[in-house]
ROVEX-85942 format. One line per 3 residues: number of its first residue (from 1); their letters; for each residue y, x, z of N, C-alpha, C, O. Coordinates in pm, 1 decimal, always signed. Atoms other than C-alpha are relative to their C-alpha. Layout:
ROVEX-85942
NUM = A = Y/X/Z/Y/X/Z/Y/X/Z/Y/X/Z  ...;
END
This chain:
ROVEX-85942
1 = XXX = -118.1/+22.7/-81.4/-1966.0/+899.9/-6482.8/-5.6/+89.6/+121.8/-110.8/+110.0/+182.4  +27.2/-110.4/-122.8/-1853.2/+1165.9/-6195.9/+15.9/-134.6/+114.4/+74.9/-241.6/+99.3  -59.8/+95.2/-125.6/-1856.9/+990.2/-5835.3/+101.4/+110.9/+67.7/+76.0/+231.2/+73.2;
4 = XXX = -46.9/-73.3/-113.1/-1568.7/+1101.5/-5595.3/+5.4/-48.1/+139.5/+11.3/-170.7/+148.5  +20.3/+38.8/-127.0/-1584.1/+1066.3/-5241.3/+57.0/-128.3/+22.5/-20.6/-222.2/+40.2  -85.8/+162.9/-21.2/-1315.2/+755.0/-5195.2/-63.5/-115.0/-17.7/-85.9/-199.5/+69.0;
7 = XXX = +100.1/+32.4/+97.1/-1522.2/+602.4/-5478.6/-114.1/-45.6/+112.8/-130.5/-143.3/+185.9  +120.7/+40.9/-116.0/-1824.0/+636.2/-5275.3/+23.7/-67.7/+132.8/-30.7/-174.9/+159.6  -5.6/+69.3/-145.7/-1726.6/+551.7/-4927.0/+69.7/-114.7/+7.9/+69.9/-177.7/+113.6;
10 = XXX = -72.6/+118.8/-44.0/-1511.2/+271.7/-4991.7/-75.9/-160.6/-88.7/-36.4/-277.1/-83.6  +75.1/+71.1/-32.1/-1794.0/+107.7/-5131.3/+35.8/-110.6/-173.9/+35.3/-230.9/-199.9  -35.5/+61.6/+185.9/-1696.6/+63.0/-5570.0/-66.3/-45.5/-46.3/-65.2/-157.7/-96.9;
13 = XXX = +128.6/+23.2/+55.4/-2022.2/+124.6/-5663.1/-89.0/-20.3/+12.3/-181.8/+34.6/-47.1  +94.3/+113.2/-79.2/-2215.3/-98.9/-5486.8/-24.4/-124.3/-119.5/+69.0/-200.2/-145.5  +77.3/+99.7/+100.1/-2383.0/-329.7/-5741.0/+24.0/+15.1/-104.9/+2.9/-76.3/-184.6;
16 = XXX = -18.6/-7.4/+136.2/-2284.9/-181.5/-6025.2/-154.8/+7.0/-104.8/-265.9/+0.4/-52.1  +106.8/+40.2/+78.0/-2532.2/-204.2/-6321.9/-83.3/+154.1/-49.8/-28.4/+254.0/-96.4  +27.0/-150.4/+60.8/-2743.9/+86.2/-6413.6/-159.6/-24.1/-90.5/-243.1/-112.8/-73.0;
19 = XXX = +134.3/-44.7/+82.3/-3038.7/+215.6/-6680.0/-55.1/+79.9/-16.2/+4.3/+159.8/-88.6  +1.7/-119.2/+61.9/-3247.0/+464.9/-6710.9/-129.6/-28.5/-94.1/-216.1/-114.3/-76.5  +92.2/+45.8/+123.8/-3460.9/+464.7/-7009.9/-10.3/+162.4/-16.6/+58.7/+229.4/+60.3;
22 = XXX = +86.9/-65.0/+81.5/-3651.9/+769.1/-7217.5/+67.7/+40.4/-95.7/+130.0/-64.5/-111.7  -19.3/-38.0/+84.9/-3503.7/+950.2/-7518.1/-117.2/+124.8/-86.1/-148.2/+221.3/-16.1  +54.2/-153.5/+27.0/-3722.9/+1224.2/-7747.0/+116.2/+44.2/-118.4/+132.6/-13.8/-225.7;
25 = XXX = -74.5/-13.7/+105.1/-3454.9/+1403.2/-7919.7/-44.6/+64.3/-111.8/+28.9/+112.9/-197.8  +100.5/-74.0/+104.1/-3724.8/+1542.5/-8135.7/-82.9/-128.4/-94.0/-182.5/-117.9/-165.5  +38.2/+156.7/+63.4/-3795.7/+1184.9/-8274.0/+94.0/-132.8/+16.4/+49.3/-239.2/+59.2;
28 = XXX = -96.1/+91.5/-27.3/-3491.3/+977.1/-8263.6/-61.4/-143.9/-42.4/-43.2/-243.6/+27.5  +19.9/+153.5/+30.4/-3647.9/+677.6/-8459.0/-103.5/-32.0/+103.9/-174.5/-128.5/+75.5  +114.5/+90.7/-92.0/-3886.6/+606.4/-8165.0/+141.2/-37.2/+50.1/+105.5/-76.4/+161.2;
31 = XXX = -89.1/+82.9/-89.3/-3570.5/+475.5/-8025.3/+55.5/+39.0/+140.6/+75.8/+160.0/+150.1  -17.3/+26.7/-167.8/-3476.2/+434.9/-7636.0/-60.3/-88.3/+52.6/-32.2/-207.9/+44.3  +83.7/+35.7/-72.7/-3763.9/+388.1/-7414.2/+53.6/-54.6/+129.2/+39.9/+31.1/+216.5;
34 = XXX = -39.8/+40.0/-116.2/-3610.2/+174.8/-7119.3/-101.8/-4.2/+91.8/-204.2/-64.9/+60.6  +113.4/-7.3/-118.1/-3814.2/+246.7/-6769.8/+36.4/-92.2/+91.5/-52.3/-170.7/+125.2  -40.2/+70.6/-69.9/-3585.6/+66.9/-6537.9/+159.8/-47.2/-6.0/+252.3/+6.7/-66.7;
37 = XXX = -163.7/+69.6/+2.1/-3261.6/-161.4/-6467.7/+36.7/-101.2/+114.3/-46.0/-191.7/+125.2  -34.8/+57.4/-80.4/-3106.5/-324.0/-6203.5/+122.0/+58.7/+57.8/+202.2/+111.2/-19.5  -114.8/-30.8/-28.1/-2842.7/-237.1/-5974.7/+69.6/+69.9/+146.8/+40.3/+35.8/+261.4;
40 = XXX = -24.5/-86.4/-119.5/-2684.4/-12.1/-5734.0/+6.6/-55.4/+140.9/+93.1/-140.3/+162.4  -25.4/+80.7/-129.3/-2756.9/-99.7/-5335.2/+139.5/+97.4/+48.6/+252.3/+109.7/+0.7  -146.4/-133.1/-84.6/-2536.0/+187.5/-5090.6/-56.8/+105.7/-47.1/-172.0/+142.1/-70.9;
43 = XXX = -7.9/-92.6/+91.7/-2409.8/+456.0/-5243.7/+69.3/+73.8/+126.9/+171.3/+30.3/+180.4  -56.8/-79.8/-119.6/-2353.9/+729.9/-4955.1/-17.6/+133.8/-67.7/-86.5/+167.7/-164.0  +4.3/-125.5/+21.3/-2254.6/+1085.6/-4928.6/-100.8/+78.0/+90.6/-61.5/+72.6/+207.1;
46 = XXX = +75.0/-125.2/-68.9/-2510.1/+1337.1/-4777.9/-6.3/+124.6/-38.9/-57.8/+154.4/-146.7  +6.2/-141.4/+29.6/-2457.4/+1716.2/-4741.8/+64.9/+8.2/-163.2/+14.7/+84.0/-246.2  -58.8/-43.3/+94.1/-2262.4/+1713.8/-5018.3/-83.2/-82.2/-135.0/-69.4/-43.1/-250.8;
49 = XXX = +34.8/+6.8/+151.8/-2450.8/+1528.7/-5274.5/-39.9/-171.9/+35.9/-90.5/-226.4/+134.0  -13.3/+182.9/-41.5/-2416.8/+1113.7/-5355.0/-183.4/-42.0/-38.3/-251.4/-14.3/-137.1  +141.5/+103.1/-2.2/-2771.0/+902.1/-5280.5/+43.7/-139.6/+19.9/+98.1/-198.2/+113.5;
52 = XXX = -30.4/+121.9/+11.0/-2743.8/+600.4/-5406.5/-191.1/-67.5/-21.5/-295.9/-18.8/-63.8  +133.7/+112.4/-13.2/-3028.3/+296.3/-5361.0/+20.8/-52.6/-123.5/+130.9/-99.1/-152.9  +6.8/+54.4/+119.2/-3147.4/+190.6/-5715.1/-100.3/-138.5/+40.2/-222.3/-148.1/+53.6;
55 = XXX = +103.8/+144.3/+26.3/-3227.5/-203.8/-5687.8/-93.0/-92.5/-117.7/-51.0/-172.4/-201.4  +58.9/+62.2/+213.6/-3475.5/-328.6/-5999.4/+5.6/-166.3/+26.2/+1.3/-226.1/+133.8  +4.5/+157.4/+66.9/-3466.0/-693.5/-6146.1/-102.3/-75.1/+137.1/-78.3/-191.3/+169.9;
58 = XXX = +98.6/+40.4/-62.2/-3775.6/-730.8/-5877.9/+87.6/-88.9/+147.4/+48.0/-191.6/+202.5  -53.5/-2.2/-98.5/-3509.1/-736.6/-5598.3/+70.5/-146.4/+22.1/+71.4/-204.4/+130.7  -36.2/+145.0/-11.3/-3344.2/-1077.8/-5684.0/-156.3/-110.3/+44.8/-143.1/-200.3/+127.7;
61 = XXX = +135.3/+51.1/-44.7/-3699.7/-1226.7/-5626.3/-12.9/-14.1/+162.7/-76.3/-107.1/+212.5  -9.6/-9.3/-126.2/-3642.3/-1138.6/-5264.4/+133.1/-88.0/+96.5/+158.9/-128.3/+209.9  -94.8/+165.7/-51.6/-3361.8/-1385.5/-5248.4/+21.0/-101.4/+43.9/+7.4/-184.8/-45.6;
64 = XXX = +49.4/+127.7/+3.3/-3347.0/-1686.2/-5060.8/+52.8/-100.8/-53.8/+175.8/-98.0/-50.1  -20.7/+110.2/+77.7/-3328.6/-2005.0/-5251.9/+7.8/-136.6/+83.8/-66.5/-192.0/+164.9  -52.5/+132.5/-55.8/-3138.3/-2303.7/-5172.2/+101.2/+6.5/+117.1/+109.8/+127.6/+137.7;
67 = XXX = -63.7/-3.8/-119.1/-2923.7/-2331.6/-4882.1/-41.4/-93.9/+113.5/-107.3/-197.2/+101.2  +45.8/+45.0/-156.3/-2953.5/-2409.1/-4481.4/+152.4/-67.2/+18.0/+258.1/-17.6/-21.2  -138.0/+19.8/-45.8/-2684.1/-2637.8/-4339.2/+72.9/+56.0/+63.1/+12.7/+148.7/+117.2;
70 = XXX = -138.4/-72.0/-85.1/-2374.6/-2511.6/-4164.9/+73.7/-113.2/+32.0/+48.7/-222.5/-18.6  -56.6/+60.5/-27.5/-2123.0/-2660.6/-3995.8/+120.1/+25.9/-96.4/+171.8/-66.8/-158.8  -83.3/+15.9/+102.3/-1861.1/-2472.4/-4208.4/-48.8/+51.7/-141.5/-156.6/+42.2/-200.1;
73 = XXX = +15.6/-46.9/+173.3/-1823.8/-2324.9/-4550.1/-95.5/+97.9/-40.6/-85.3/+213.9/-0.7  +112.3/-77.9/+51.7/-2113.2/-2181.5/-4709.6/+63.6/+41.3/-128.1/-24.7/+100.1/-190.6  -7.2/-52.6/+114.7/-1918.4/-2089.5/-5031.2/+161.9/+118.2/+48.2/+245.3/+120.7/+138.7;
76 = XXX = -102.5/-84.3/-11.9/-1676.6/-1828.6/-5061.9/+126.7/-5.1/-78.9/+114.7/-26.2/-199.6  -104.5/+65.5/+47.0/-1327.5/-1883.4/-5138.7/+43.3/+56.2/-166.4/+78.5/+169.0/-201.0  -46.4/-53.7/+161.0/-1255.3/-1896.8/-5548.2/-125.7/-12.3/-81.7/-126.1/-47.0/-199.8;
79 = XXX = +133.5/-13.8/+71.0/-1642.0/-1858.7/-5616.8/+11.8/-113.7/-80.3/+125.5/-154.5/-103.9  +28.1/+72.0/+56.6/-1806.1/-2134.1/-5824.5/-16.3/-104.1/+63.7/-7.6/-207.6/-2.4  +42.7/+98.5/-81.7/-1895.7/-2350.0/-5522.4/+128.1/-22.6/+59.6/+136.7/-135.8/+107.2;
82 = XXX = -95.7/+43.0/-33.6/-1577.8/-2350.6/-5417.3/+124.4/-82.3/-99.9/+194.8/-176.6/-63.7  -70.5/+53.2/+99.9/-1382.7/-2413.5/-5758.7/+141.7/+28.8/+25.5/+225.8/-15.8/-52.7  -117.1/-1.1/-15.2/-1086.2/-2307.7/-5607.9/+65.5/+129.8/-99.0/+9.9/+235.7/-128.0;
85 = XXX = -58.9/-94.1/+102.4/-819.0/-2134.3/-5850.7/+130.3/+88.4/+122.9/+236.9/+60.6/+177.9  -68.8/-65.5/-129.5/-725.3/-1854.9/-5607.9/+133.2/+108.4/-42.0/+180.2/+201.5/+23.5  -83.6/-67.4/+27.6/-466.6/-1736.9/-5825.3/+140.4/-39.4/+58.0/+230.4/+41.9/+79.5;
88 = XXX = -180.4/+68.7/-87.3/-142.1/-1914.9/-5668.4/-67.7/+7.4/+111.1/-64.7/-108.0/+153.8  -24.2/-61.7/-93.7/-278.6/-1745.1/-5348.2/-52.6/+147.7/+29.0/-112.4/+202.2/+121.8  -0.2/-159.1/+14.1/-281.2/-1400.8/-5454.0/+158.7/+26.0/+8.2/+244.2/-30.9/-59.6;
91 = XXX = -178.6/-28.7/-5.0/+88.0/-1189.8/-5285.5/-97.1/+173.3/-33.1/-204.4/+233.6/-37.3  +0.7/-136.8/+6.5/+174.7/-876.6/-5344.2/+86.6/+40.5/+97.1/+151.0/-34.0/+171.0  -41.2/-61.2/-93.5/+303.2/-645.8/-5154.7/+1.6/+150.0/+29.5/-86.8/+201.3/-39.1;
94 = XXX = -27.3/-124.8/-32.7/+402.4/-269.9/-5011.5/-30.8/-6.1/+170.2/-16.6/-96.4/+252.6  -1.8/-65.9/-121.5/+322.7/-63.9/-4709.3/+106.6/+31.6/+55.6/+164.4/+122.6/-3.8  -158.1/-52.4/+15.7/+662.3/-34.6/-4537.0/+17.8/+141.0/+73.5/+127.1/+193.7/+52.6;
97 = XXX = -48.8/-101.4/-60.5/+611.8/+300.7/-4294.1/-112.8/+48.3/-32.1/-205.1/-30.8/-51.4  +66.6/-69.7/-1.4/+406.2/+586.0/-4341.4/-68.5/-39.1/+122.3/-4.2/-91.6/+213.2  +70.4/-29.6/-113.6/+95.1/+605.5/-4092.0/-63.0/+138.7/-45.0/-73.7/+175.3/-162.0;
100 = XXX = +79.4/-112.7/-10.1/-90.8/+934.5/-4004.0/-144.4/-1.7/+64.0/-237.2/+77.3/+46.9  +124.4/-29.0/-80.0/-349.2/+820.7/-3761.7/-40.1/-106.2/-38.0/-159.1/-100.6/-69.0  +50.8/+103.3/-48.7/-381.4/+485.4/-3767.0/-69.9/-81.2/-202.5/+30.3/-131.1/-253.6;
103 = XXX = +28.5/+55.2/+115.6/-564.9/+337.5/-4152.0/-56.3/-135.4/-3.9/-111.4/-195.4/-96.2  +77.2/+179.9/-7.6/-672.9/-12.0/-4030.1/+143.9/-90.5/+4.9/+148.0/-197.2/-56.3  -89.5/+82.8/+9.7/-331.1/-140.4/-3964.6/+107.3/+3.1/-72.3/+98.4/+96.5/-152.0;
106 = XXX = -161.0/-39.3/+77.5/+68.6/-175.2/-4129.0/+73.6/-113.2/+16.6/+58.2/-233.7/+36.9  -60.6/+180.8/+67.5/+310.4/-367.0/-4199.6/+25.2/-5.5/-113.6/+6.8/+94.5/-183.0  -68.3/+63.3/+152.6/+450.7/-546.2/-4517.6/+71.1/-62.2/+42.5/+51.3/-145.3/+131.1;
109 = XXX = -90.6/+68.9/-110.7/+792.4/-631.2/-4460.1/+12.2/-147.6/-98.1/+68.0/-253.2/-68.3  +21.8/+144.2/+78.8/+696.4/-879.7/-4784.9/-53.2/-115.4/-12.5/-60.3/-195.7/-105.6  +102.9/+83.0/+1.5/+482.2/-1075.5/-4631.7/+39.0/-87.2/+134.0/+28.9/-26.6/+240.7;
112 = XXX = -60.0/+50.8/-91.8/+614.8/-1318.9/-4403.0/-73.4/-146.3/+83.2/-40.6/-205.9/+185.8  +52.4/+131.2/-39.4/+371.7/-1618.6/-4384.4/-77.7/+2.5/+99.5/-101.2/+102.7/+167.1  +16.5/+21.6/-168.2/+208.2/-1804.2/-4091.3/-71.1/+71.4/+55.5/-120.4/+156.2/-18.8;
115 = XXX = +124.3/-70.7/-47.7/-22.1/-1656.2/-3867.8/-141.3/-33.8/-25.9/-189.2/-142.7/+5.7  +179.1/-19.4/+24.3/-403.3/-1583.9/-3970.9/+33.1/-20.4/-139.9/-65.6/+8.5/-207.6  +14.9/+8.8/+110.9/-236.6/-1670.5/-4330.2/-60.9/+99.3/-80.1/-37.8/+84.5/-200.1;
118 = XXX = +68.6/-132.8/+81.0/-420.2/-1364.5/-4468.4/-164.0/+11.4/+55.4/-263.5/+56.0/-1.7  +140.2/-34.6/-46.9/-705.4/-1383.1/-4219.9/-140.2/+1.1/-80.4/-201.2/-95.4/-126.5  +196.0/+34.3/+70.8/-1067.7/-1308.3/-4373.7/+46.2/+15.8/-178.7/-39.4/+24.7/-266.6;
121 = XXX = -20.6/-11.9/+127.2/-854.8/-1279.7/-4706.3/-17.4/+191.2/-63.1/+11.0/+298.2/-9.4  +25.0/-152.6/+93.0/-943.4/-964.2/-4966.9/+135.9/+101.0/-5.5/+223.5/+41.6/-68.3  -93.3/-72.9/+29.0/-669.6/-662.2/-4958.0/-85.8/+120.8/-90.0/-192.3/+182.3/-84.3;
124 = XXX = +107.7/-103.3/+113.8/-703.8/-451.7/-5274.4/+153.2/+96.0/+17.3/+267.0/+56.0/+42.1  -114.9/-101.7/+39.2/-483.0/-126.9/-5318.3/+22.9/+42.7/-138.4/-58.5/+107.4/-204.2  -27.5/-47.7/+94.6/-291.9/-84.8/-5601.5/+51.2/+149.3/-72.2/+46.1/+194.6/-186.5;
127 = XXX = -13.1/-98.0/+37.5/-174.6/+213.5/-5575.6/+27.2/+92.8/+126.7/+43.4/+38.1/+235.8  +15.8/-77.0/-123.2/-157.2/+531.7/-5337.4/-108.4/+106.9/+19.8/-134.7/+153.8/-90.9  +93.9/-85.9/-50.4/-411.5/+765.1/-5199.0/-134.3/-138.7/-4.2/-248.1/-116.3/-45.4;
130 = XXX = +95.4/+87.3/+1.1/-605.6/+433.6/-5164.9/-32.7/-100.3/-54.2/-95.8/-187.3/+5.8  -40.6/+39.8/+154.7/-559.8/+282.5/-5507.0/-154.8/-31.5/-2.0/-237.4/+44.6/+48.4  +144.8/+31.4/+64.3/-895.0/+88.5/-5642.4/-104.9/-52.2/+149.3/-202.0/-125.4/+130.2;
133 = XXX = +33.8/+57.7/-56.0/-996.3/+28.5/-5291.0/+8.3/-128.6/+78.7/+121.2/-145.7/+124.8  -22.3/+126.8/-79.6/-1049.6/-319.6/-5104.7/-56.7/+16.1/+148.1/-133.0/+106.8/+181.2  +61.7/+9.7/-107.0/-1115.1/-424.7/-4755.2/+65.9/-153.4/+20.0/+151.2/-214.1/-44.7;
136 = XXX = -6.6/+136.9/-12.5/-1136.3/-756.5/-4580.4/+173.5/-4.2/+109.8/+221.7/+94.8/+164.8  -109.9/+65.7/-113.1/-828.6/-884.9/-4356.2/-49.2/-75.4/+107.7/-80.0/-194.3/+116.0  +96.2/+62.0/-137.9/-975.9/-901.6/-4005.1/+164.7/-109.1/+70.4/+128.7/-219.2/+112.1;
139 = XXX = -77.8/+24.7/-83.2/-629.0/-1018.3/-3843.7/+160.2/+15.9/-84.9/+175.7/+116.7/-153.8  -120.8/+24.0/+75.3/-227.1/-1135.2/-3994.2/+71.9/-20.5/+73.0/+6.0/-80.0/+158.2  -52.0/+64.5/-68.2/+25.7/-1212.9/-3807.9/+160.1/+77.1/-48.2/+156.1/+189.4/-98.6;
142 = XXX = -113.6/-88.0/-24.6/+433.7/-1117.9/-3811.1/+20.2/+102.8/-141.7/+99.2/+197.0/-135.2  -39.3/-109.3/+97.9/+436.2/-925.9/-4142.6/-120.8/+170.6/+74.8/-105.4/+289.6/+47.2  +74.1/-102.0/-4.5/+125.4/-724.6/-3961.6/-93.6/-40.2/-44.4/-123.7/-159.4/-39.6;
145 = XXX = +132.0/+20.2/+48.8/-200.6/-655.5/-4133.5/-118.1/+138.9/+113.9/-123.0/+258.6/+142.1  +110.9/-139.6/-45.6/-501.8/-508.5/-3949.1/-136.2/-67.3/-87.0/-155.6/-185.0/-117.3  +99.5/-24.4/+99.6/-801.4/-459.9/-4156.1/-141.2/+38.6/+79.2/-148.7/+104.9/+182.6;
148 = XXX = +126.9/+23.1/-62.4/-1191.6/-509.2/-4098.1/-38.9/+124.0/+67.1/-49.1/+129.0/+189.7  -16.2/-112.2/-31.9/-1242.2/-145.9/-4096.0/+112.5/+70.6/-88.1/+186.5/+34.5/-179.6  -140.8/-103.7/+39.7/-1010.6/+143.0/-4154.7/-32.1/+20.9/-152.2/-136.8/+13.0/-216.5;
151 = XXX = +39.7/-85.6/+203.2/-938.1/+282.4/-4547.0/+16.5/+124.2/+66.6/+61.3/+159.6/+175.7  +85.8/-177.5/-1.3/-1067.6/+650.6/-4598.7/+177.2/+68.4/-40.2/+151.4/+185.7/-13.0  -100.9/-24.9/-15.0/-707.0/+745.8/-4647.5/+112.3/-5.3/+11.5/+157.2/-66.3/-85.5;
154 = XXX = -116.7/-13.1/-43.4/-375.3/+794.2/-4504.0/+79.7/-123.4/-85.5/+97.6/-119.6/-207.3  -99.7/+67.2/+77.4/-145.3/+477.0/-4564.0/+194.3/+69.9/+8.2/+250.8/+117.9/+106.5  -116.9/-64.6/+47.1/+214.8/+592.9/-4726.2/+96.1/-135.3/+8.6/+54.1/-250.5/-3.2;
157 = XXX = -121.5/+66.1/+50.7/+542.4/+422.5/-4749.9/-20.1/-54.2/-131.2/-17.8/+33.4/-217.7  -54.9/-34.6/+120.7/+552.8/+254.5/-5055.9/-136.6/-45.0/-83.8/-119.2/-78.1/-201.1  +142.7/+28.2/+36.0/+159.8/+178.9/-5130.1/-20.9/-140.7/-22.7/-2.8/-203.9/+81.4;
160 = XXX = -11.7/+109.5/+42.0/+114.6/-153.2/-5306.5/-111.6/-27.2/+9.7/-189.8/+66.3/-7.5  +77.5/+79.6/+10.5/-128.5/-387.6/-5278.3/-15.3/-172.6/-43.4/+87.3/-239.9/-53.7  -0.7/+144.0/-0.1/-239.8/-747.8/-5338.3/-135.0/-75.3/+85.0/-252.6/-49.3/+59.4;
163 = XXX = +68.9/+88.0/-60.8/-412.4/-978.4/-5120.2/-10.5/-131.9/+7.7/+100.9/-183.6/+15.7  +28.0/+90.4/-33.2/-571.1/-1304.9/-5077.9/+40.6/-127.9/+103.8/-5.6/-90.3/+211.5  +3.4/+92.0/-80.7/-494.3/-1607.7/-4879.9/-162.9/+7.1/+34.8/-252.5/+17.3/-49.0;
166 = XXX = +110.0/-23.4/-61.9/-786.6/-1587.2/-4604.2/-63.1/-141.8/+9.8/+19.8/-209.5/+70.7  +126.5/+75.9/-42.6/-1060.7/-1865.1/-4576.4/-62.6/-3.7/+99.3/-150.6/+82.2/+95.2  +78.5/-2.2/-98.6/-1203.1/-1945.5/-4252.4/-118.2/-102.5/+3.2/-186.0/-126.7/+103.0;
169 = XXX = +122.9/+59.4/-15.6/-1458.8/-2163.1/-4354.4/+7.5/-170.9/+72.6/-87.2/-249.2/+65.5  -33.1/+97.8/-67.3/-1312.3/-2457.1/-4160.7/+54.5/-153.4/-84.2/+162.4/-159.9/-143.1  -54.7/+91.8/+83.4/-1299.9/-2815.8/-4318.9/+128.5/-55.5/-9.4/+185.4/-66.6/-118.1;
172 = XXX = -138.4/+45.9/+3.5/-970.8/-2961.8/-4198.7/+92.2/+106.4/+17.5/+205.4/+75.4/-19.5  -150.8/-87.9/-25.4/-740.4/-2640.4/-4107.1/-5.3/+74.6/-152.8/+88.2/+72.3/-232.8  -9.7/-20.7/+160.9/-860.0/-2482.0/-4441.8/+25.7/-73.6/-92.7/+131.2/-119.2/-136.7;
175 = XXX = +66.2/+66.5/+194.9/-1044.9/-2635.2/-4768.3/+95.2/-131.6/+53.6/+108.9/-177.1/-60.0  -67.1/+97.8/+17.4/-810.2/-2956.0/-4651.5/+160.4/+23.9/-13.3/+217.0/+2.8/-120.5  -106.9/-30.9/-1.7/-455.7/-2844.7/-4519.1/+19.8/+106.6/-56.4/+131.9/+116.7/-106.2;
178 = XXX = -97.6/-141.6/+57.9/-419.9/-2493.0/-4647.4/-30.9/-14.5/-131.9/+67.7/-1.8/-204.6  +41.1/-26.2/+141.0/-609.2/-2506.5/-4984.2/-28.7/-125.8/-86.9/-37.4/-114.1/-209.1  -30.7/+119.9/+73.8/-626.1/-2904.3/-5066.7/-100.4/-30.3/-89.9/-96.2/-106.0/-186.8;
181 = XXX = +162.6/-11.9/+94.6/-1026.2/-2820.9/-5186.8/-80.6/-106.1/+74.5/-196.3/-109.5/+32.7  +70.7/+47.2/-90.7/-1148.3/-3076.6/-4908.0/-151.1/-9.0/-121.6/-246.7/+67.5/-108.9  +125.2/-10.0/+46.5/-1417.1/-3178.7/-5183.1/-58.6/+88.4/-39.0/-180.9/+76.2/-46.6;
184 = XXX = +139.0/-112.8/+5.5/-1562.8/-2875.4/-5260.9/-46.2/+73.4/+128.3/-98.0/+184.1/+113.8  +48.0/-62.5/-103.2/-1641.5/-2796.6/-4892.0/-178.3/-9.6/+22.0/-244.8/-110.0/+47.5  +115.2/-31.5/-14.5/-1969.5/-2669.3/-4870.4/-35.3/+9.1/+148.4/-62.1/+124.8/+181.1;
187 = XXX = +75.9/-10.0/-121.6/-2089.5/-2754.5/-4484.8/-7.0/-141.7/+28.7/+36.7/-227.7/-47.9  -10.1/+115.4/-32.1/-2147.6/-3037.3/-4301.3/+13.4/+26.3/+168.9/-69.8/+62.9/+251.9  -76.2/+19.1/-116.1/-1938.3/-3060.1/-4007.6/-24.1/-104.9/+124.0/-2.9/-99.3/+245.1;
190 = XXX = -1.9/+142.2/-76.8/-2011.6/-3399.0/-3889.9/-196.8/-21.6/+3.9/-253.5/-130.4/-6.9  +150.7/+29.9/-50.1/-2420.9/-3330.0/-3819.8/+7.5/+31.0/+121.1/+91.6/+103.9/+173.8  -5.9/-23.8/-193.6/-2524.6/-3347.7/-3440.7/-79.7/+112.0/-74.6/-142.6/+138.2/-177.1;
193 = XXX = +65.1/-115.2/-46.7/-2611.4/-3057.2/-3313.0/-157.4/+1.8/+61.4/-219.4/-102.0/+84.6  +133.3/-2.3/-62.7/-2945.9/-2943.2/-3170.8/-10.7/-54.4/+124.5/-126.0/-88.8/+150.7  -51.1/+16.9/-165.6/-2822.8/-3034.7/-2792.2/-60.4/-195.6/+2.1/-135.7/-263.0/+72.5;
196 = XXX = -27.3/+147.5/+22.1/-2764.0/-3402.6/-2939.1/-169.5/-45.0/-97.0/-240.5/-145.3/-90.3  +167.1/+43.0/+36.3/-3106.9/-3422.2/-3116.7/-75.9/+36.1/+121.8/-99.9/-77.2/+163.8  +110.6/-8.4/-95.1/-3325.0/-3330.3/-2849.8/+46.1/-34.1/+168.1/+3.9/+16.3/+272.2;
199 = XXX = -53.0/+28.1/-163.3/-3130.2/-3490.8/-2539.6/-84.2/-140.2/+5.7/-88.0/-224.5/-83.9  +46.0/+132.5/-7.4/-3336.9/-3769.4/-2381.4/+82.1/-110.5/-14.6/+198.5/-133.2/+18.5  -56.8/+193.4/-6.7/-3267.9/-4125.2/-2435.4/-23.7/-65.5/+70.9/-142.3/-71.7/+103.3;
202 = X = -3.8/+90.8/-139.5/-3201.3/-4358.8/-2166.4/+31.2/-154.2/-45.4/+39.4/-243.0/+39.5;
END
C-alpha cells in the first residue's frame, strides 16, 4: 500500500494491522515464515520518507487492567461499555463558505442543534480535499463547528461530512437527558471525594 501525506498526518494509519514474515522464492513449499505482527503506533513524515512505530502482540501486555473510579464516564460513547446505538445520532452535513486560512473552524448551515450538541463528538469528512479524515469536535454552537485541531487541508464550499452527537461524560446532562443510557454509565458520581475522606471528625 502507497502512504500519502494526508493519510499520514491525519492520523489513518494508526493501529492498523501489519506482518512481516519470510518468503524463499527458491522454495515456495517451505511456506511463509512469519517474524512479527502487531500494529501500527505514529506514523509520521520525516525528510521526505514515512516512519512509522511497529507495536508487537508484546505491547498489549503493557496495558492496564481493570479500571480506577471516576466521577464521570469511563466508556466511550457507542463502545461496548456504553451499549449505546449511536446511529440515530449520526447528522450529516456540508461546509457552507470556503476558508483559506482558517482549517479548525466553519459553519454548517445544516446543523442547527443546541449548544455543545456536537461537543467532544467525532467529525469525519466525506468528501473534499479532506475526505477519509476525522477529528474530534472541541466546541458547537449556532451552526458553528471548531475542531480539536486544525485538518491538513483547506475547507471548500460544499465539503460533506458526518458527525456525532458529543459525549461529555456527565451522568445527568448526558448518558440521562441527552442519550437516555443512564444505566450504562460507567463512573461513580456520588463517591466522596478525597477532601471528604480525610477531613477530621468532630
Amino acid at each position: 500500500s502507497t502512504f500519502n501525506r494526508l493519510e499520514v498526518l491525519s492520523g489513518i494509519w494508526r493501529n492498523a494491522a501489519f506482518v512481516i514474515s519470510r518468503y524463499n522464492w527458491a522454495s515456495p513449499l517451505d511456506g511463509v515464515d512469519v517474524l512479527m505482527t502487531g500494529t501500527l503506533g505514529e506514523v509520521q513524515l520525516k525528510r521526505g520518507s514515512v516512519v512509522a512505530e511497529l507495536r508487537g502482540l508484546q505491547q498489549y501486555l503493557q496495558q492496564p487492567i481493570g479500571s480506577v473510579s471516576s466521577k464521570t464516564c469511563r466508556a466511550r460513547v457507542g463502545d461496548a461499555l456504553c451499549g449505546l446505538n449511536i446511529a440515530p445520532f449520526t447528522y450529516t452535513g456540508t461546509v457552507a463558505y470556503d476558508s483559506t486560512t482558517d482549517t479548525q473552524s466553519f459553519v454548517s448551515l445544516e446543523r442547527s442543534e443546541p449548544e455543545h450538541w456536537f461537543t467532544e463528538g467525532m467529525l469525519s469528512f466525506t468528501s473534499g480535499f479532506n475526505q477519509g479524515a476525522s477529528q474530534k469536535v472541541k466546541y458547537f454552537s449556532s451552526n458553528n463547528f471548531t475542531l480539536v485541531l486544525p485538518m491538513l487541508a483547506p475547507l471548500k464550499a460544499g465539503d460533506a461530512f458526518t458527525v456525532t452527537a458529543g459525549c461529555r461524560k456527565r451522568m445527568v446532562e448526558d448518558c440521562a437527558a441527552k442519550f437516555n443510557n443512564v444505566l450504562n454509565f460507567q463512573g461513580e458520581p456520588h463517591l466522596p471525594g478525597l477532601d471528604t475522606l480525610t477531613k477530621a471528625v468532630r
